[in-house]
N, C-alpha and C positions, 0 to 999 in steps of 0.2 A: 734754590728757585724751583718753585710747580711749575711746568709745563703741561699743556693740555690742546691736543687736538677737540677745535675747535667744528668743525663743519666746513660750511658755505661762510665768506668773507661776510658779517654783520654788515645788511645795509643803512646802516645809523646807530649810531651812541646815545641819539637823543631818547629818553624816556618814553617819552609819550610816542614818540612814530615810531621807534621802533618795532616788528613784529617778529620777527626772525626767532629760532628757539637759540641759532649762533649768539645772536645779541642780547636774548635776555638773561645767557649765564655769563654774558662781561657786565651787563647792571647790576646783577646781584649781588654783584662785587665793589659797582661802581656807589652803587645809593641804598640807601636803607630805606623801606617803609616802615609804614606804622607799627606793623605787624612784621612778623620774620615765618618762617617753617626752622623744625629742630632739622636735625640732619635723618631722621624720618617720619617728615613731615606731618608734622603733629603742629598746629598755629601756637607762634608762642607771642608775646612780646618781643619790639627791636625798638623803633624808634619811642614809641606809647610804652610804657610801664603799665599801664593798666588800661582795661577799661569799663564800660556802664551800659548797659541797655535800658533808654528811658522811654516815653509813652507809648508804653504796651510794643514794645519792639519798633518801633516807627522814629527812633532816634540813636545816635549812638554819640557817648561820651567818653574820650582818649585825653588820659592825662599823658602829656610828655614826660620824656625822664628833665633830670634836671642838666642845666652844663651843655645840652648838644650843641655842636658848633659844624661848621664845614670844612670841607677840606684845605680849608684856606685861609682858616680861623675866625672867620666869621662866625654870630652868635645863628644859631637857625632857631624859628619858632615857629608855632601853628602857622603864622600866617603863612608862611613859607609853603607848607604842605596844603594849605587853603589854593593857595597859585597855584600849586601843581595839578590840583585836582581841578578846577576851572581851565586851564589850558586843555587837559584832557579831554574834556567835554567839547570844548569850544570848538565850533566846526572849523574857521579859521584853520586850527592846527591839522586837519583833516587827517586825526588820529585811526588807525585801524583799531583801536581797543576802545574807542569811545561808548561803545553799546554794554562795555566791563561794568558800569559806573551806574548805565541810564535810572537805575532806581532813586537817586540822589535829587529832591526833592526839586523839581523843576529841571531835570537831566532832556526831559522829552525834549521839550519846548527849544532848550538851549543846542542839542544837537541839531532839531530842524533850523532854528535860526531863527525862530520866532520870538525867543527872548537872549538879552545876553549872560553871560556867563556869572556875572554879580548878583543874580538872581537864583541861584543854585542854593541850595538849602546846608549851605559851608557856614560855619559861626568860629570864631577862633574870640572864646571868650577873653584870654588874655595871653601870656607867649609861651605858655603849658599846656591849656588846654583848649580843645579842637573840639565842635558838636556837627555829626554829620544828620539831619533831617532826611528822612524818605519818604517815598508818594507809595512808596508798596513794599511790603513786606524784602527783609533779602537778610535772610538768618544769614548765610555764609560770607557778608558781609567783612567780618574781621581776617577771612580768609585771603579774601579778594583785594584786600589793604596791602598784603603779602608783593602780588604783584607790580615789575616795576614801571609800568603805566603808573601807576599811584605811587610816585618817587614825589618829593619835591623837589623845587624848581630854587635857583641860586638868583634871586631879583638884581643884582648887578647883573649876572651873567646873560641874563633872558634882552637885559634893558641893551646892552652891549652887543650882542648877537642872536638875533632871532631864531637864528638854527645850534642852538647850544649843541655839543658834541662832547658832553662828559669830562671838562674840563676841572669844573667845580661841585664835586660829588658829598653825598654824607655817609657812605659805603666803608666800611674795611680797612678799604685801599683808593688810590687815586689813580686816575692816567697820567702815566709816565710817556707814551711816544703810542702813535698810532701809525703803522708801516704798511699800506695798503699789500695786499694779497702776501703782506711777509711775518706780518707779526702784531700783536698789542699786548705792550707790557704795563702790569700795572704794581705799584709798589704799596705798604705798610703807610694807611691813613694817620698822623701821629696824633690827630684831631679828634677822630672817633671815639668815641664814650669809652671803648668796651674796648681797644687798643691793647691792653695789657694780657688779654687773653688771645691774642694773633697770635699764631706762634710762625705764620709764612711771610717771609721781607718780600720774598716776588715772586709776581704770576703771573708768566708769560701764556697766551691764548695762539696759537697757530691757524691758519686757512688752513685745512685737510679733507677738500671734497674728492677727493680722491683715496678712497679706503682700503685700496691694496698698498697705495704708496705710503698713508697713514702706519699699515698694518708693520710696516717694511721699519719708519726712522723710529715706532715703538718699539722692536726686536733691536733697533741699532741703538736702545738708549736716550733717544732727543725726545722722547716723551714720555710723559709720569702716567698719562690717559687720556683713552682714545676718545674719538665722536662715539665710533662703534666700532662695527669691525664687518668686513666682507662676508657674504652669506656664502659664497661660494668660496670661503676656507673654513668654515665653521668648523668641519670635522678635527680638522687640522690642531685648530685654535684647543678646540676642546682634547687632546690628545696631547698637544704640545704644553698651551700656556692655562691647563682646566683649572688652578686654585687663584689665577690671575682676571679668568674672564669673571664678570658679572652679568645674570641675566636675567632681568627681574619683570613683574608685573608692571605696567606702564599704559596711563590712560592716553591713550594717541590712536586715532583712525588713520588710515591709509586709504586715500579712494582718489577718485579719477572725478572732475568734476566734467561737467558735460553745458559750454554753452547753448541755454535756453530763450538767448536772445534774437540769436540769427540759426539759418538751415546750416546742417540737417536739421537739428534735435529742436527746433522752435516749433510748439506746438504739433509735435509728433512723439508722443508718448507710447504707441506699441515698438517706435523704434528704441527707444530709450530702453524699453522693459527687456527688451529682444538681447539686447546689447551687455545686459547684465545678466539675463540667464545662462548667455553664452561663456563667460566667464569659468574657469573652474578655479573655485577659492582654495580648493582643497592642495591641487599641484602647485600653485605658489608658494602653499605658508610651508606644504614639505619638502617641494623639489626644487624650485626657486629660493627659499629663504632657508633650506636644512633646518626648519623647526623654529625659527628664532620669531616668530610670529605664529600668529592665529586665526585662522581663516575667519573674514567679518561679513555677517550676511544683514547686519543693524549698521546705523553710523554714530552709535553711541554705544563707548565699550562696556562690559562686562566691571565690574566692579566699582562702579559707581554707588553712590551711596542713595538708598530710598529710590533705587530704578530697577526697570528688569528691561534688560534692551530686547526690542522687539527686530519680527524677521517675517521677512513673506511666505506665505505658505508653501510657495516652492523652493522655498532653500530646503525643505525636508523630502523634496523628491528624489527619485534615482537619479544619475548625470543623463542617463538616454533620455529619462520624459523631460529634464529641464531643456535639453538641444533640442528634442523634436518642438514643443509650446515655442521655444527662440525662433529656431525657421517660420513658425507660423504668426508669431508679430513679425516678424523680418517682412513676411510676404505679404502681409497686411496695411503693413508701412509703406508698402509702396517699392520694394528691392524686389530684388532674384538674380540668379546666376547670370541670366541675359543684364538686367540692370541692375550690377552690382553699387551700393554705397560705396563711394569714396570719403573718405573721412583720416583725419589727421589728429594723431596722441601726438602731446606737448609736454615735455618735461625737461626738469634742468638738470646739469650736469651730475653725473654719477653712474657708477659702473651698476649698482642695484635697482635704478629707476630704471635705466636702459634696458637690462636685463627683465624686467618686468613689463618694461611695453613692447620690447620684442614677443615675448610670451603671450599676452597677451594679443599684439598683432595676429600671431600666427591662430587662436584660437577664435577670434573672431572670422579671419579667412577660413580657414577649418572648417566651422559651423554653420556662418553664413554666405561665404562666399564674398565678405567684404573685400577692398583693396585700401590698406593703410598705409599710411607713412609717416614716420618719427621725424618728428622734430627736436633737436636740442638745441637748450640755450644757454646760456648764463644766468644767473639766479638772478641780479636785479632786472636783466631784459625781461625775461620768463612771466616775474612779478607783475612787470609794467604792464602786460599781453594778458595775462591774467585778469587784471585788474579792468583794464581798459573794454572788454569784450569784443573785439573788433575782429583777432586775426585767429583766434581761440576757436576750437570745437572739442575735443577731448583733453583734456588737460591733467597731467598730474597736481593731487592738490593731499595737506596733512592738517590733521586739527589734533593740537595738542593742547590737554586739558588746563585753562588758566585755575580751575579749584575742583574741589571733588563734588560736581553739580551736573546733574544729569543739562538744565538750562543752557548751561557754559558751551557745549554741543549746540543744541537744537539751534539757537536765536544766531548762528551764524547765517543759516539759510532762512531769516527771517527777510524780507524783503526792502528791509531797510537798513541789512544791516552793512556796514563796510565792508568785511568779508565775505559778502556775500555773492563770489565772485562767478556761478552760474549763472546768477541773474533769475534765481527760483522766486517767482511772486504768487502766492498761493495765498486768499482772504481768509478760507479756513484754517490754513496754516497758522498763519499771523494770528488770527482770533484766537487761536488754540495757546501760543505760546502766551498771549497777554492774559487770559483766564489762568493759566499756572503761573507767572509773577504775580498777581495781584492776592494769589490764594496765601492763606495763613496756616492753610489746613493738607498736612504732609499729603493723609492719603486723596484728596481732592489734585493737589500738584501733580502729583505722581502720575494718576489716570491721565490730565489734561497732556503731560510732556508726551505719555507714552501713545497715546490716540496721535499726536500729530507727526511722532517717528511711523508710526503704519500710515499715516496719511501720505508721507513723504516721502517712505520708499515705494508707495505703488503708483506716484509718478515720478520716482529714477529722476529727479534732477544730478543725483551723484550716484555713484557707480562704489559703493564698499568693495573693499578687498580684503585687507587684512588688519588685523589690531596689531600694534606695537608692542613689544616687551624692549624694555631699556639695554643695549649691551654695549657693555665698557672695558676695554681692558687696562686694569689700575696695576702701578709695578707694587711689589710689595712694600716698598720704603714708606709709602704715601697710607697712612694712620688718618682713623676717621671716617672712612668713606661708609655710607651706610646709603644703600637700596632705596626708595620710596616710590610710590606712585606717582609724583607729577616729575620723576627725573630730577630733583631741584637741589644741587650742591654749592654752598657758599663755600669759598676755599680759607675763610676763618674760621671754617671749623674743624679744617684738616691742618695734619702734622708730617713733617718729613721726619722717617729715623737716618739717625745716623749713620753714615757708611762705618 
């Protein structure tokens, strides 16, 4: 049996609503798309055998393989994966990944509600092959099939229970038992095409928000790999367990979102600006995270493909002139020592977000004489308050890359978009990202994403901190495991050696 610390408890098995990074490595397992990632992340073929790019890029044609079935032996067919991708979209299912898709040839319309979902430019010519129609360009496309938001959907299952929960999967493996905050196991799908090359019977996922106690039942054995590992034993780790840790390149931001909807930060942008100068990126990513990060002064990381992430002119100042320009939006904003801002950072459970908005805290008091207070919560509460904008002012928030697309970033803080959980509405914003979808022309995209990253951090709706690097500690038994950029490990393609 694989064992794997898992993170934060996954708030849904369902496909399409889940968002969590905990739940999208138990779908990976659970369902297959069209598309797969190799084990470094290269798009290969999973569910599709092949595919076609037809009028002039503005179509794509997925021949299925032959034989797919479900986990329950049912026959599965395009149309099936037609369902999935229509529920995705469909506001109804009030998917957070629905803006994944919106290029999907009447995606706009279907998301606002203005048309229904049957109207989506889906064709499932017969029970092989699948034609996706688009209103705009989206090379990365077959990338983006990869993710399991574009799972499909089990039509008894859906018809049966509106809230499917990963019962009847086309994944690997199946669910075997789901054990709130104790466990989900899942076992050898014997249904699955490609079965005979599994070489793991089970894989159990653990709840492990708690990364010292993680760090602790991996040394005692009850785990094959972690979520990660504590920043404050890094030295440790690297000393102790150095040919076991892995720590790799990883597209993931780390930043503090700042509701935009209500005071403070509603319509006070010297404060916003104030509040991130004060910031040192530089003492987190080394004294706070002992290196396992990157200090981010963009919110789109570094090794994206066909981007150059941009940064404010004053991330290349001394620390003394960025603090001195912070007191002076501080003062401008409307604060001072006589009337300090009171303001509250929000984060969910974890010994390294804690660690970081205490840090934090202190450095805003430091600099500007703020008065903060932490809040923590539990990760679905956190989400809901997040989500909600009501009780939210500073918030911890993570954007982990669904493909290698600089887009994938931006159109979070698009103003329409689900995630879009500062509540950032910016018309030059928006305009900017809809001129790079709609373009065909790399270097044309490129200027339009990168003009609206400098648009958007010089009004600080989000607060960068630091960029992610992936860290995992694997036992050596556990064969297969290979690095990539989006983090993304299917566990068919890992091996146990034998004791």
């Amino acid at each position: 049996m694989l064992t794997i610390g898992n993170g934060t408890e996954p708030e849904s098995l369902d496909p399409q609503k889940a968002t969590g990074v905990s739940a999208g490595n138990v779908l990976r397992d659970l369902y297959e798309g069209l598309t797969g990632l190799s084990p470094i992340g290269e798009v290969v073929p999973a569910a599709a055998e092949s595919w076609q790019w037809q009028a002039d890029g503005q179509a794509l044609r997925l021949q299925l393989r032959q034989g797919l079935r479900w986990s329950n032996g049912d026959r599965l067919t395009a149309d099936d994966y037609v369902a999935g991708l229509r529920r995705l979209l469909d506001p109804a299912t009030a998917s957070g990944y629905a803006n994944l898709l919106v290029a999907i040839a009447h995606g706009s319309e279907v998301i606002a509600g203005r048309a229904p979902p049957s109207t989506l430019g889906l064709r499932a010519e017969d029970e092989r092959t699948l034609v996706i129609e688009l209103d705009r360009p989206l090379p990365n496309l077959p990338a983006l099939l990869a993710h399991p938001a574009a799972s499909p959907i089990h039509p008894a299952e859906l018809t049966a229970n509106p809230k499917p929960e990963a019962r009847i999967g086309n994944g690997a493996y199946r669910l075997a038992e789901w054990v709130l905050q104790s466990r989900i196991t899942l076992v050898r799908n014997r249904h699955y095409w490609n079965d005979s090359r599994t070489a793991i019977g089970e894989v159990r996922y653990l709840p492990t928000e708690d990364l010292n106690s993680e760090l602790k039942r991996y040394r005692a054995g009850e785990l094959d790999v972690t979520t990660s590992v504590p920043a404050s034993q890094a030295r440790w780790i690297r000393r102790q367990l150095g040919p076991e840790l892995h720590v790799a390149t990883y597209l993931g931001s780390y930043f503090y979102g700042l509701n935009l909807t209500r005071p403070p930060f509603a319509g006070n942008r010297p404060l916003r600006q104030a509040l991130s100068m004060a910031i040192d990126r530089e003492v987190i990513a080394t004294k706070v995270l002992h290196d396992l990060a990157a200090p981010a002064w963009s919110f789109i990381p570094p090794g994206i493909r066909d981007y150059s992430p941009q940064a404010p002119d004053w991330a290349r100042w001394p620390r003394s002139q960025r603090e001195s320009e912070a007191r002076r939006l501080y003062a401008e904003a409307g604060y001072s020592i006589a009337k300090p801002l009171s303001v509250e950072i929000r984060y969910n459970t974890s010994d390294d977000h804690k660690r970081i908005a205490v840090v934090i805290a202190a450095m805003w008091k430091q600099v500007l004489g703020a008065d903060v207070k932490l809040v923590n919560e539990e990760w679905k509460v956190f989400l809901q308050h997040r989500r909600e904008r009501r009780d939210t002012q500073a918030f911890r928030n993570t954007w982990i890359a669904d493909s290698d697309d600089a887009l994938g970033f931006a159109e979070i803080l698009d103003s329409r978009h689900p995630r879009n959980d500062s509540g950032y509405a910016d018309a030059g914003y928006d305009a900017l990202l809809l001129e790079a979808g709609r373009s065909n022309d790399t270097v044309v995209r490129r200027a339009k994403l990168e003009a609206a990253e400098r648009k958007m951090l010089d009004d600080a709706p989000i607060l960068p901190i630091y960029f992610y690097a992936s860290k995992h500690l694997v036992k050596p038994r556990v064969e297969g495991w290979q690095d990539n950029i989006l983090d993304w490990h299917y566990s068919k393609d890992l091996r146990l050696r034998a004791h």
